[in-house]
C-alpha positions as a printed Julia matrix, in Angstrom:
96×3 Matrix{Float64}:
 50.65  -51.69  -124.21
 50.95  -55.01  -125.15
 47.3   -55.75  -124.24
 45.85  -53.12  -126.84
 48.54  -54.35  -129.67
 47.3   -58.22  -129.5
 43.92  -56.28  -130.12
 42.81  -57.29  -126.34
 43.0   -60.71  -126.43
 44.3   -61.69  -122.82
 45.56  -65.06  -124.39
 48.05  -63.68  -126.91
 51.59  -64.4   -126.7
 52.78  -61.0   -126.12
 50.13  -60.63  -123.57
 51.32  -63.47  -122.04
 54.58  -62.68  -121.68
 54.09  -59.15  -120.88
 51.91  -60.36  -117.81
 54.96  -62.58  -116.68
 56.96  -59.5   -116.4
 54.68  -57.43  -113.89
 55.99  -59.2   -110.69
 59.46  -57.8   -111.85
 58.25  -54.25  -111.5
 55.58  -54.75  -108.77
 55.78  -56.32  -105.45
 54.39  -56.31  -102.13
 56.25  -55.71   -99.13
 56.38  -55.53   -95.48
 55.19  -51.92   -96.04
 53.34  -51.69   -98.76
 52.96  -52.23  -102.53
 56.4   -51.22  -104.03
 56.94  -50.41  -107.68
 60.61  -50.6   -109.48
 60.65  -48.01  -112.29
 62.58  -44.85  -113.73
 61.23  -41.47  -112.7
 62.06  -38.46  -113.72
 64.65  -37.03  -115.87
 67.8   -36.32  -114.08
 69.62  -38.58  -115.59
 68.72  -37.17  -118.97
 69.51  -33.68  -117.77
 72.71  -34.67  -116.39
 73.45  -36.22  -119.16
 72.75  -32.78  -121.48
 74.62  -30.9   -119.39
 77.77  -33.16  -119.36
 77.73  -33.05  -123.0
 77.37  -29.43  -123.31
 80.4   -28.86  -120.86
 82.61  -31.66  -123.04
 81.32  -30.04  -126.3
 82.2   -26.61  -124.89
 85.83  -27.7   -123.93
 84.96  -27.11  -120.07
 85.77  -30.52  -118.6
 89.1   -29.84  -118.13
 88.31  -26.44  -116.53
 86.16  -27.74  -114.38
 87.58  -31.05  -113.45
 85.12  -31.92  -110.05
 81.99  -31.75  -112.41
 83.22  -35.13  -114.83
 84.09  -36.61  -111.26
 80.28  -35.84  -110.03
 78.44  -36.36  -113.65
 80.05  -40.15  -113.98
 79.53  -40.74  -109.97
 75.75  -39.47  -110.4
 75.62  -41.57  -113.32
 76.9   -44.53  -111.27
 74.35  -44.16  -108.51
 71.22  -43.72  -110.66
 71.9   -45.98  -113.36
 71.22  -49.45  -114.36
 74.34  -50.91  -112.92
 76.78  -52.53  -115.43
 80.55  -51.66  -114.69
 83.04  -54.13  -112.8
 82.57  -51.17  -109.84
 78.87  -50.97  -109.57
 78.92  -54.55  -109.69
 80.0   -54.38  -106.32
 77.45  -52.15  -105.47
 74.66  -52.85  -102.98
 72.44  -51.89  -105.53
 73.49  -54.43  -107.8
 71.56  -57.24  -106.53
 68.36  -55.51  -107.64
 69.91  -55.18  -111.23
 70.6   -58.91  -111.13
 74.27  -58.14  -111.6
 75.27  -59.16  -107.94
């Protein structure tokens, strides 16, 4: 944490712009205190498992898993493509 690098100083530079950040992750709405973040590890496992199937020459046997790894991929991901751009989701990624 930035806070324990700059040796606690709350005035540091890095602290400083660390703290600027937090309203980017946290927020308050409507219904409560809302958090943006990355949980879990699908995407990881997904990705794993995609790699196996290429590396094992199954991707062409099994043509509906690529289809479903890159649209999972698409869904959960930060949004960069010309596609996901178009994406409701996008405006959260600030690529809308």
């Amino acid at each position: 944490c930035a806070y324990h690098a700059a040796d606690h100083d709350m005035r540091a530079p890095e602290v400083r712009r660390h703290a600027a950040r937090v309203a980017d992750y946290l927020w308050v709405a409507e219904d409560g205190l809302k958090m943006q973040g990355y949980n879990g590890s699908q995407c990881w496992d997904t990705g794993f498992a995609a790699q196996a199937a290429a590396d094992g020459g199954l991707c062409d046997e099994f043509p509906e898993l690529s289809r479903g790894v890159w649209g999972f991929l698409e869904r959960t991901q930060i949004l960069s493509t010309e596609e996901s751009a178009g994406s409701p989701a996008a405006a959260y990624e600030g690529c809308g």
